[in-house]
C-alpha positions as CSV (number, residue, x, y, z in Angstrom):
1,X,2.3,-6.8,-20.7
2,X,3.0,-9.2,-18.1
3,X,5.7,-11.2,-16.9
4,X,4.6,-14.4,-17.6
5,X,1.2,-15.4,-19.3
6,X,-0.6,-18.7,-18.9
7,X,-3.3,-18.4,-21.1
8,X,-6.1,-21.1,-21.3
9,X,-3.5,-23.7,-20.8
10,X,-5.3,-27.8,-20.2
11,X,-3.9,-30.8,-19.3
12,X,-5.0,-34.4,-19.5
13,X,-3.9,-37.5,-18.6
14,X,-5.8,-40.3,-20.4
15,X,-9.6,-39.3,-19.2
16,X,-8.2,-37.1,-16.3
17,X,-8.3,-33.3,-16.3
18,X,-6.1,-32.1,-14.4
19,X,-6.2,-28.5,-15.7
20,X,-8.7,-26.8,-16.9
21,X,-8.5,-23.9,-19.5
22,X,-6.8,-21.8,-16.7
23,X,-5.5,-18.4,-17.2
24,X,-3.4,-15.8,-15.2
25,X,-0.6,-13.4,-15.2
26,X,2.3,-12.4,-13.4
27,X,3.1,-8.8,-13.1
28,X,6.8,-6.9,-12.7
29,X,7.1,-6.8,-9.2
30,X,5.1,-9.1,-7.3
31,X,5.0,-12.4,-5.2
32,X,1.6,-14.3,-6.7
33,X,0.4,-17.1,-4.5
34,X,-1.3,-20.6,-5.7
35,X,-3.3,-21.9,-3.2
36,X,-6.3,-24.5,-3.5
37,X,-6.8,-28.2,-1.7
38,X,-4.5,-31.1,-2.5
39,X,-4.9,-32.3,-6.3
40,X,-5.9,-29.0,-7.5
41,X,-3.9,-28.9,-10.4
42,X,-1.4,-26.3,-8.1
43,X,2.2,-27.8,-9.4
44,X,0.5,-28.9,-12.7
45,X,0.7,-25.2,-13.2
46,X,4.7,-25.3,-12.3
47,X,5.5,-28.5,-15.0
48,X,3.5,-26.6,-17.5
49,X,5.4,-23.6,-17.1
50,X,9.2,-25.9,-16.6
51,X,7.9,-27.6,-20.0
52,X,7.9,-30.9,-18.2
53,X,4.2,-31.1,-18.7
54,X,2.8,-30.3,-22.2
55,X,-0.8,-28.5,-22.1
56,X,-3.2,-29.8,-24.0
57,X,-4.3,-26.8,-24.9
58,X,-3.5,-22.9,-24.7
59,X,0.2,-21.1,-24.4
60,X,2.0,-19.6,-22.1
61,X,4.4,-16.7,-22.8
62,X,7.3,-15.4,-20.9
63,X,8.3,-12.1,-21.6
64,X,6.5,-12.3,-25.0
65,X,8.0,-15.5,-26.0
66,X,6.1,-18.4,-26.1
67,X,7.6,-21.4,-24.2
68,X,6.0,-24.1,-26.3
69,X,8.4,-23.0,-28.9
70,X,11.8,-23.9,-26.0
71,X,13.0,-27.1,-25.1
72,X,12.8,-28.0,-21.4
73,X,16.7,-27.4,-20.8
74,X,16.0,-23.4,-22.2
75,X,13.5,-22.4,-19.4
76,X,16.3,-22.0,-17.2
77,X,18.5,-19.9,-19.5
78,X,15.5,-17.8,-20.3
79,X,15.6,-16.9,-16.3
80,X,12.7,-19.0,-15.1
81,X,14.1,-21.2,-11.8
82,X,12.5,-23.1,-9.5
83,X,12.2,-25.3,-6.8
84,X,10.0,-28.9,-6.0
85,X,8.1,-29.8,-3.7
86,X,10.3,-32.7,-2.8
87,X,13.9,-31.7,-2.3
88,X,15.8,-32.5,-5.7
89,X,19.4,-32.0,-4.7
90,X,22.3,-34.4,-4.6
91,X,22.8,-35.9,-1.3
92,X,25.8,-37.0,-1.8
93,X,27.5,-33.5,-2.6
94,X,28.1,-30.6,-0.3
95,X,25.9,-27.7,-0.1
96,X,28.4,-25.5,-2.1
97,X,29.1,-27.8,-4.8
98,X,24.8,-28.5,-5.6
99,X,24.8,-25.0,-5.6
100,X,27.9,-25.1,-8.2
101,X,25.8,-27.9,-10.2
102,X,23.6,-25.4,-10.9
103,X,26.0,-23.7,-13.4
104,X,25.2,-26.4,-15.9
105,X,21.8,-25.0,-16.9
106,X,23.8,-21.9,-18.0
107,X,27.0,-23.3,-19.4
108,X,26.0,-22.8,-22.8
109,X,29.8,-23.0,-24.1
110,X,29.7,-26.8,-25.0
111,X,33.4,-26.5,-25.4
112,X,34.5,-29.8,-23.7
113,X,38.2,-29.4,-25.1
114,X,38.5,-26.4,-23.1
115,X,36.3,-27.8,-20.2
116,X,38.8,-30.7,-20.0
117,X,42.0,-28.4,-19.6
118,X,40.2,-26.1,-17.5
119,X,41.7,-22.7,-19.4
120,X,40.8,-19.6,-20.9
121,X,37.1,-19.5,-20.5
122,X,36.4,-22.0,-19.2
123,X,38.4,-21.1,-15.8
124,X,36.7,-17.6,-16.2
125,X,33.3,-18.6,-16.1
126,X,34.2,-21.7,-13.0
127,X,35.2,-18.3,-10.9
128,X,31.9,-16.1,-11.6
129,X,29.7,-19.4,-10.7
130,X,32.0,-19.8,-7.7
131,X,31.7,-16.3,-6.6
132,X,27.8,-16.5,-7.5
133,X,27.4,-19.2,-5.2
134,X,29.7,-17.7,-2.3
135,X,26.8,-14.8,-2.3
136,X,24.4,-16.6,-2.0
137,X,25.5,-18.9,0.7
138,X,26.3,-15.6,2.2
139,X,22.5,-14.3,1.1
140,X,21.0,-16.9,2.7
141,X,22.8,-17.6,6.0
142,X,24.7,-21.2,4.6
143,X,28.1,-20.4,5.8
144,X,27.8,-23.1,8.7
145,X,27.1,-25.8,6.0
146,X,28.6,-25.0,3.2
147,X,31.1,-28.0,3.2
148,X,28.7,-30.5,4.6
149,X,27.0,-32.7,2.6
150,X,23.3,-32.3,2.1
151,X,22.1,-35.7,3.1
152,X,23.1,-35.1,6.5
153,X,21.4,-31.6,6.8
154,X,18.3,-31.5,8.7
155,X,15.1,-31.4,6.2
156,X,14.4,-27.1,6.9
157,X,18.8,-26.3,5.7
158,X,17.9,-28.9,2.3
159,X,15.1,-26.8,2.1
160,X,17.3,-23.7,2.0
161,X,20.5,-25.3,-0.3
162,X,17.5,-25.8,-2.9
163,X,16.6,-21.9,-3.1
164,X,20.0,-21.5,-2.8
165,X,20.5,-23.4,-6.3
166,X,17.5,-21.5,-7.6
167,X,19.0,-18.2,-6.8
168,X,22.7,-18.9,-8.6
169,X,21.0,-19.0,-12.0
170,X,19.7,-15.5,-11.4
171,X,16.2,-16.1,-12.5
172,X,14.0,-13.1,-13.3
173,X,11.0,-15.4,-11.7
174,X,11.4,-17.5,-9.1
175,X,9.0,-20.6,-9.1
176,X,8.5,-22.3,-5.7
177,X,6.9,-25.1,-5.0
178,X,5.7,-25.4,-1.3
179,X,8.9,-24.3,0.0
180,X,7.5,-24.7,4.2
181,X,6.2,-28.0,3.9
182,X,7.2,-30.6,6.7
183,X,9.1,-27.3,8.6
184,X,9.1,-26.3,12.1
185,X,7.4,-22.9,12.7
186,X,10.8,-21.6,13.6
187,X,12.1,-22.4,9.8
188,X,9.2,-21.1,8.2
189,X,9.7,-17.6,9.5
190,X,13.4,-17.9,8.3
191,X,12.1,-19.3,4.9
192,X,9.3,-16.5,4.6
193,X,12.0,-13.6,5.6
194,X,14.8,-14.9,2.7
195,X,11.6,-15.4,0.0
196,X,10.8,-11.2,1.0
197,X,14.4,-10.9,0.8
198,X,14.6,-12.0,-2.5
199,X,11.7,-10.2,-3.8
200,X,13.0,-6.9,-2.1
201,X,16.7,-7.1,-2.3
202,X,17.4,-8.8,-5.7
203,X,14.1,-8.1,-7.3
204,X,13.3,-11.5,-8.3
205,X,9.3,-11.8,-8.9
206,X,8.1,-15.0,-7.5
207,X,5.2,-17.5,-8.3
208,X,4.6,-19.8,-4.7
209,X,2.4,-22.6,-3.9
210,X,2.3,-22.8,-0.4
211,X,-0.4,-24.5,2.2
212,X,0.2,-22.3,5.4
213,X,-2.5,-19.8,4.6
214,X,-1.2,-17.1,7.3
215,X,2.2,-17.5,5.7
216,X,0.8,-17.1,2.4
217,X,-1.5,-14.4,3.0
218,X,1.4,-12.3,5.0
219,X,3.7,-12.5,2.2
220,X,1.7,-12.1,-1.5
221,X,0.9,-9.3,-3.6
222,X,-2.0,-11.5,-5.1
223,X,-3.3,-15.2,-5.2
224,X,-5.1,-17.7,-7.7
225,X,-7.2,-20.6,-6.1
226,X,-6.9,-23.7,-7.9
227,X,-10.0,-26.4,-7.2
228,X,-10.3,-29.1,-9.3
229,X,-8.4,-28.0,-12.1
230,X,-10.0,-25.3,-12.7
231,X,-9.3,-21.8,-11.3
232,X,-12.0,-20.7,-9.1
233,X,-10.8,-16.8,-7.9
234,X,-8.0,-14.6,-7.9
235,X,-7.3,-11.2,-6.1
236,X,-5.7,-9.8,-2.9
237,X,-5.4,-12.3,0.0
238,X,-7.6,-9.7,1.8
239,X,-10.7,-10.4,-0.6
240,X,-9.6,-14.2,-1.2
241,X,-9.8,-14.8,2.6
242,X,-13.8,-14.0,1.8
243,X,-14.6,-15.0,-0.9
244,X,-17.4,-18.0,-0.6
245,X,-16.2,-19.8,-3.1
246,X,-12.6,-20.6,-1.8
247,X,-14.0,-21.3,1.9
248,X,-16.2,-24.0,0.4
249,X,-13.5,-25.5,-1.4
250,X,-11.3,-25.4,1.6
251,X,-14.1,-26.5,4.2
252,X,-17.0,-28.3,1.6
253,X,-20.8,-27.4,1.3
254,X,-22.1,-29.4,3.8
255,X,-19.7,-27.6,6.6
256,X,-20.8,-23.7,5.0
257,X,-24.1,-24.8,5.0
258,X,-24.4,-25.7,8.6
259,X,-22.1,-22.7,9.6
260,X,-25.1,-20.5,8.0
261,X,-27.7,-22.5,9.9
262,X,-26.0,-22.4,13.2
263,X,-25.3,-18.6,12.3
């Protein structure tokens, strides 16, 4: 059984379709890649999943459970995490303490007497986040900025305290959202070597939309390709990078069919 299961999920607003009885899975162990041209329905896929989009139609399952049946604040607890494709953080705060904030999507005490006194538990479970999120600004090379605040980090270091905030709640997969975009070619290769990291060290599986094909195709086990909505192929990047289908979505007929004529 896998992972997670999207299975014939739609999804309209008014008279637009922006997803079309799509289907997929996500094995144990993999890094699957959503690619397709802008509007394809690629981070549709990723509210669905968060529950901040209802489908229309269809289910999706995680780990057998079906998430229509979970509120949006229980995707998290569940171990589904996940990043946007604009940077959600507080600018205000330092890099540790939005990493801290994460801690309230597990918190599931509700105790607010011993919150308020800061005892017993409550003091426990402040010292496992802390030390969670000490890791992982160790994990992911954040030692530098850890006090500063994040609305004076350069955009490719935000990018990095939001998987940062991900990775405290220990999520089983890891949803990212164009995590590259607007980055220097020096900060995607750091990007790209903490997402292998996090698949190979901690053993996170991971679900990534992404629009630098040779980043994505270095880095997947297997992609989808979104056009329209609908999904249009799925398989290794080695037979997506063929297939006819997803070049004329990426490049249009008229430019395949005069690459056949002039070829």
């Amino acid at each position: 059984m896998n992972l997670l299961q999207v299975d014939m999920i739609s999804l309209n607003f008014g008279g637009l379709t922006a997803l079309d009885q799509v289907s997929f899975g996500v094995r144990e162990g993999e890094i699957l890649g959503i690619i397709g041209p802008n509007g394809a329905g690629k981070t549709c896929i990723l509210n669905c999943i968060n529950r901040f989009y209802i489908p229309s139609k269809g289910e999706i399952y995680f780990k057998g459970q079906r998430l229509s049946e979970l509120r949006t604040h229980e995707i998290a607890k569940l171990g589904i995490a996940r990043t946007f494709q604009n940077i959600e953080l507080y600018t205000g705060m330092t890099s540790l303490d939005n990493l801290l904030a994460a801690k309230q999507a597990l918190d599931g005490s509700g105790n607010t007497l011993l919150d308020a006194i800061y005892f017993g538990r409550s003091r426990k479970r402040d010292t496992k986040y802390r030390e969670k999120a000490e890791d992982i600004i160790d994990f992911l090379e954040m030692q530098s900025i850890r006090n500063n605040m994040v609305g004076a980090l350069p955009y490719g270091l935000r990018k990095r305290v939001e998987l940062g905030r991900a990775l405290v709640l220990d999520p089983q997969l890891l949803l990212l959202d164009e995590p590259m975009a607007g980055m220097t070619s020096d900060e995607k290769e750091d990007m790209a070597r903490f997402i292998i990291d996090v698949y190979e060290r901690k053993g996170t599986n991971i679900v990534i939309i992404e629009h630098d094909m040779g980043v994505i195709m270095d880095i997947t086990d297997r992609l989808i390709v979104m056009d329209f909505g609908k999904k249009i192929a799925e398989g290794q990047p080695s037979e997506i990078k063929v297939n006819p289908k997803v070049i004329e979505a990426y490049l249009g007929a008229e430019v395949m069919e005069r690459k056949k004529r002039e070829g």
